[in-house]
matplotlib code that plots the C-alpha trace (Angstrom):
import matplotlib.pyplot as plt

x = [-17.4, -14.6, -12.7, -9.3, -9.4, -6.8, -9.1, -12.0, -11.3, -12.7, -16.4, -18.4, -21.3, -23.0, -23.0, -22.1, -21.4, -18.8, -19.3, -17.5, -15.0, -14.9, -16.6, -18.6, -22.6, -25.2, -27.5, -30.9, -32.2, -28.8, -29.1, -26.6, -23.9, -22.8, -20.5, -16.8, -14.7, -13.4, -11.0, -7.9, -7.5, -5.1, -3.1, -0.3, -2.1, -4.1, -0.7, 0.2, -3.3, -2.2, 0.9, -0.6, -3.6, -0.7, 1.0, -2.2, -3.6, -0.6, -0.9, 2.2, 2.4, 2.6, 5.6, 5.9, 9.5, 9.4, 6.6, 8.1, 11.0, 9.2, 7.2, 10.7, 10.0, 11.2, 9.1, 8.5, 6.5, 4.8, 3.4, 2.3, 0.8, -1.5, -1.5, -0.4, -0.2, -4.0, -5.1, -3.4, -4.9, -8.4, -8.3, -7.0, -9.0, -12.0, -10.6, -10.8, -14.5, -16.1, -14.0, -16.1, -18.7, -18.8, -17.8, -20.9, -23.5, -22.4, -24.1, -27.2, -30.2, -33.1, -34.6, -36.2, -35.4, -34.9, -32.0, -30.4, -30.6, -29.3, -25.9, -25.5, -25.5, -22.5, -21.2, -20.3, -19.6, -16.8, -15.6, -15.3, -13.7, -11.2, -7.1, -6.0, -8.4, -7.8, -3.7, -4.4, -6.2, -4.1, -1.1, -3.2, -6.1, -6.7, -6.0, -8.6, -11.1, -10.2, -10.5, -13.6, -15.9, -15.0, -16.9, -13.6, -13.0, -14.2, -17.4, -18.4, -17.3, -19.5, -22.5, -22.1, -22.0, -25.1, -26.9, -26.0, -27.8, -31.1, -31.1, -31.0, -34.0, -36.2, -35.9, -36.9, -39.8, -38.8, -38.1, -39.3, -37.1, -39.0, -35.8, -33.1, -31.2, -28.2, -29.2, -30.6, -27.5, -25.2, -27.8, -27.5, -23.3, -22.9, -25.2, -23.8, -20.3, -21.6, -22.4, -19.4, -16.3, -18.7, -16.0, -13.1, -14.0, -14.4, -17.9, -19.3, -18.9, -22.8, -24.8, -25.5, -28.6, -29.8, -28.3, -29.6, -33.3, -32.8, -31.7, -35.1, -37.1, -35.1, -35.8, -39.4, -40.9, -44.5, -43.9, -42.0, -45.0, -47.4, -44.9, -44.7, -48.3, -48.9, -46.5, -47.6]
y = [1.6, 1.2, 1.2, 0.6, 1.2, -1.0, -0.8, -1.0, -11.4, -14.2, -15.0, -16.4, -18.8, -17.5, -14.7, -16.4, -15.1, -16.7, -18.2, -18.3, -21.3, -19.5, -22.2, -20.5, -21.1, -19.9, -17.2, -17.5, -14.9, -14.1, -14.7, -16.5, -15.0, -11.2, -10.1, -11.0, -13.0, -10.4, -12.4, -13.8, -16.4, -18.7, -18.9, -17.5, -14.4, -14.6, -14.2, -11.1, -9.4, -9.9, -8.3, -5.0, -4.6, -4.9, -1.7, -0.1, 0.0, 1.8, 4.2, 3.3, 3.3, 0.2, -0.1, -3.7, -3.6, -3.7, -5.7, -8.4, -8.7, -9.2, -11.7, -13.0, -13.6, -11.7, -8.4, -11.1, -13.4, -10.8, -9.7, -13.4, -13.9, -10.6, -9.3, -5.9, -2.8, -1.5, -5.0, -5.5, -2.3, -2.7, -6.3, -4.4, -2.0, -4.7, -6.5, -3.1, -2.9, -6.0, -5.4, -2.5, -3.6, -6.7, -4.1, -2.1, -5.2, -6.0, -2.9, -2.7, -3.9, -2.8, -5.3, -4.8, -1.9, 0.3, -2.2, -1.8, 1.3, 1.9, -0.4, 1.5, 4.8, 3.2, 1.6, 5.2, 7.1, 4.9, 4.3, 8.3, 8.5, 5.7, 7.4, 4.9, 5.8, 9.6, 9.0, 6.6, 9.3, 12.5, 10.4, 9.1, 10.5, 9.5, 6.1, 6.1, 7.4, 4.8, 1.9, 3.0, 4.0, 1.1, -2.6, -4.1, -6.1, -2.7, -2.6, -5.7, -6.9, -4.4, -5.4, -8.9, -7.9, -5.7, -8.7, -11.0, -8.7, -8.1, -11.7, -13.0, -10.0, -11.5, -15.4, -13.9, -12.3, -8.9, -7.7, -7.8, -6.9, -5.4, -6.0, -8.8, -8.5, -8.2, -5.4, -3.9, -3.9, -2.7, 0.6, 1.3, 0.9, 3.0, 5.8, 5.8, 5.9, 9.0, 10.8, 9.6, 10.8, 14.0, 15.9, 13.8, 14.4, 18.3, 18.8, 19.8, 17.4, 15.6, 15.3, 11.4, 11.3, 12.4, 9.7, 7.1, 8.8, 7.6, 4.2, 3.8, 4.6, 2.2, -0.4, 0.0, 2.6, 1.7, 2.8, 5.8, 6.5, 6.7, 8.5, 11.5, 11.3, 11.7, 14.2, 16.6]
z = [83.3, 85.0, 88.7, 90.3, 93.9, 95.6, 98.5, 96.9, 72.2, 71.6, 71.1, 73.8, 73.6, 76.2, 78.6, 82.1, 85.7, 87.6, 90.8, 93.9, 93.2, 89.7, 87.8, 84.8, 85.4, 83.0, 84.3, 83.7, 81.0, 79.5, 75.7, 73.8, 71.9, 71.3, 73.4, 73.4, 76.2, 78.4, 80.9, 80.5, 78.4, 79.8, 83.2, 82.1, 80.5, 84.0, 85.2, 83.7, 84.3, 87.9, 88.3, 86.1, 88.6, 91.6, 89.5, 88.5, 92.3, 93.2, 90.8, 88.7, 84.8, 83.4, 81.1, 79.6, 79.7, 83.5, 84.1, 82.0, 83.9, 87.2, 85.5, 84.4, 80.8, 77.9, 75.9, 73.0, 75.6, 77.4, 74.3, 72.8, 76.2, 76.2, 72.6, 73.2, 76.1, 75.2, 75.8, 79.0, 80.3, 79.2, 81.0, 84.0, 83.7, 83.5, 86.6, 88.8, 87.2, 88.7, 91.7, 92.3, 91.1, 93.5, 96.7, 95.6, 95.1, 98.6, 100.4, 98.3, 100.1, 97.7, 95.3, 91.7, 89.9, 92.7, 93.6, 90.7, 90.2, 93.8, 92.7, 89.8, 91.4, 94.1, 91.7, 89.2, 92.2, 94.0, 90.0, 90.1, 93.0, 92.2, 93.3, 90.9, 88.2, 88.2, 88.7, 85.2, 83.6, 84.3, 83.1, 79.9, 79.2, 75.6, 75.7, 79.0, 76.8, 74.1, 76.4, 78.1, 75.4, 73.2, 73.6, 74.4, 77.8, 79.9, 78.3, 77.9, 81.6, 82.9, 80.7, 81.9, 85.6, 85.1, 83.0, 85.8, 88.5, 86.1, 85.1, 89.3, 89.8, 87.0, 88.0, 91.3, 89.7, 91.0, 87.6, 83.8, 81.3, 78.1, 75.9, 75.6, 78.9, 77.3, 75.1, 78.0, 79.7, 76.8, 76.5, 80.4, 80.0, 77.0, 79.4, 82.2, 80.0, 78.2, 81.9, 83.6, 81.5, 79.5, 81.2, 79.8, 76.4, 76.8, 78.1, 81.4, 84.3, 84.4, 87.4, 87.5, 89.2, 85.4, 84.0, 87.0, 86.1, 82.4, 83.9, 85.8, 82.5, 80.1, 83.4, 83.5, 81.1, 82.5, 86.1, 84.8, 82.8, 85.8, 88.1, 85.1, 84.5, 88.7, 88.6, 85.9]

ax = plt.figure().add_subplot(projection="3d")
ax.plot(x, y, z, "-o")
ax.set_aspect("equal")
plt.show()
């Protein structure tokens, strides 16, 4: 999942949240291992990152020739810094995610798995409706698809920003995860993935309250159970 609204890999030990002085802080419930760094890994890489999101958010390509020489370094650096161009725009396209993302988790007021759900449904619809996004996307479409449905930094950020969420709601006892939280969150990515860009890969646009109602089962199966059972 992923967002760019300018208004809106290395193993990891652990899966960790940042907080607000960026300091890394272990969230409780997050399971060790299994998903792969997906930020910068340096300042100078950081550095890079930084001046592709100010070109992304304005809706203009990203050619490494240019952006090197604003960075004033040669091609040959800019590409020990960041690897290559798919790199660079999957860690943009990962910094745009948890922007949205955090935007969204500020107007949610719900709790539990009604909260969560609620954030994820803000959270698709302002990634949909991204100018940035859709201006990446007519201009290339197939590498979009290639960076979003791969676990690369676009996938894996938005798993840790979802595992973060379930892991505050279960230390607060609001919620009980019946799988590893992690798991949990890679299954919920990978469907709201397969509902948001259907269209992009030549199927009908979805209606994402569908995939939203899958959400609520995979997040409690027993109280989507009852509701079934009290509506049939």
């Amino acid at each position: 999942m992923n967002d760019a609204s300018p208004t809106r890999s290395r193993r990891t030990a652990t899966a960790r949240p940042t907080s607000a002085r960026g300091k890394a802080a272990k969230a409780p419930g997050l399971s060790e291992g299994g998903l792969e760094d997906d930020r910068p890994r340096n300042a100078a890489e950081a550095e890079v990152v930084k001046a592709a999101v100010r070109r992304y958010t304005r809706g203009e390509a990203i050619d490494m020739s240019d952006l090197a020489i604003e960075i004033g370094v040669g091609r040959a650096t800019l590409y020990r810094r960041v690897g290559n161009r798919d790199r660079l725009l999957g860690l943009v396209l990962a910094d745009r995610t948890e922007y949205s993302f955090r935007r969204a988790q500020r107007d949610i007021r719900e709790t539990g798995v009604p909260g969560i759900v609620a954030l994820l449904n803000r959270f698709m619809t302002d990634v949909l409706d991204a100018e940035p996004l859709k201006i990446f996307v007519q201009r290339e479409p197939l590498l979009f698809i290639r960076l979003a449905t791969s676990m690369g930094p676009i996938e894996t950020r938005s798993a840790r920003l979802l595992g973060e969420v379930m892991a505050t709601e279960q230390a607060a006892g609001r919620f009980t995860p019946w799988l590893p939280i992690p798991v949990l969150a890679e299954a919920i990515v990978r469907l709201g993935d397969a509902f948001m860009y259907a269209h992009l890969l030549g199927g009908p646009r979805r209606d994402l309250r569908t995939s939203l109602d899958v959400t609520s089962l995979l997040l409690d199966p027993a109280a989507a159970r009852e509701a079934a059972a009290r509506a049939g």
